[in-house]
C-alpha positions, 0 to 999 in steps of 0.5 A, a space after each residue: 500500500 502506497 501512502 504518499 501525499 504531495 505539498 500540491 495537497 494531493 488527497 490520500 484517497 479515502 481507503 488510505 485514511 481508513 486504512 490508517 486509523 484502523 486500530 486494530 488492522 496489525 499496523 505496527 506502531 512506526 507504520 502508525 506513526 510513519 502513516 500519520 506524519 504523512 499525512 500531517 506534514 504534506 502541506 509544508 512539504 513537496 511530497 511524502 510518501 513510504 517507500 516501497 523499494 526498501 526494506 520495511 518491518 515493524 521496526 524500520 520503515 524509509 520515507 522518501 521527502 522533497 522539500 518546499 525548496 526541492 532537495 529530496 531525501 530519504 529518512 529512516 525511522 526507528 525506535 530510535 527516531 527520524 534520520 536522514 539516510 541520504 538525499 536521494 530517494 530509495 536510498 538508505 546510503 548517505 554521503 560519507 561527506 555529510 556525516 553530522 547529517 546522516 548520523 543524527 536522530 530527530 524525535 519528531 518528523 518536524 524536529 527533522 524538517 525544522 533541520 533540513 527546510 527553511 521554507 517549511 519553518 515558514 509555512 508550519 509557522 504561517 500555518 500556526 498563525 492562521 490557526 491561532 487567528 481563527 481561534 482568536 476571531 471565533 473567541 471573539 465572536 463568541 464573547 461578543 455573542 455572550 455579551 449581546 445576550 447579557 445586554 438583551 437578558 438586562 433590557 428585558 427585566 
């Protein structure tokens, strides 16, 4: 099964999401987890997706990713967390050159992004900010729809 999900908001078809949060359909819990960083992380990013030419168990899964910026990379994830193997997809071999890279692990998939695009810390962050306005706008009308209410219910005795 296929997961992948691009930054161009390419949908996960409907069977994937139920696939995915069938609790009891013998996922492991990096296969959760990779799955679900799929599909949280699709927006900042060019595309995600689980590979389907390396090796995957219960307790290894590679992903491949291409950022905002278009580097691509192929991550490793473990018990131990997020790594970058390489920046070449289906690749879990990384330059040698770049070791500081490729032997660091991330506890979260966006600890990892964070690291390595710049443009998602910007999206992720304009995303926060929209989502933090939203909320500010509906507790507003909500207070303002409690007030009118108070005024109404004081008029009225």
């Amino acid at each position: 099964m296929s997961h992948r999900a691009s930054g161009t908001h390419t949908p996960i078809t409907l069977s994937h999401l139920t696939h995915a949060s069938c609790e009891n359909c013998g996922l492991s819990l990096l296969e959760n987890e990779a799955i679900s960083a799929v599909r949280e992380v699709s927006g900042f990013v060019k595309s995600i997706w689980i590979s389907e030419v390396l090796p995957r168990t219960p307790d290894l899964i590679f992903l491949n990713i291409t950022s905002i910026e278009g580097l691509t990379y192929c991550i490793e994830l473990t018990q131990r967390g997020w790594r970058i193997c390489s920046d070449k997809e289906d690749c879990m071999y990384g330059d040698f050159r770049r070791l500081e890279l490729h032997a660091k692990y991330f506890e979260t998939i966006y600890q990892l992004l964070d690291q390595i695009s710049a443009e998602y810390r910007n999206q992720f962050g304009k995303s926060l900010e929209e989502k933090l306005q939203k909320l500010a706008s509906e507790e507003k009308k909500s207070d303002e729809a409690l007030t009118e209410k108070h005024v109404d219910e004081t008029v009225k005795r």
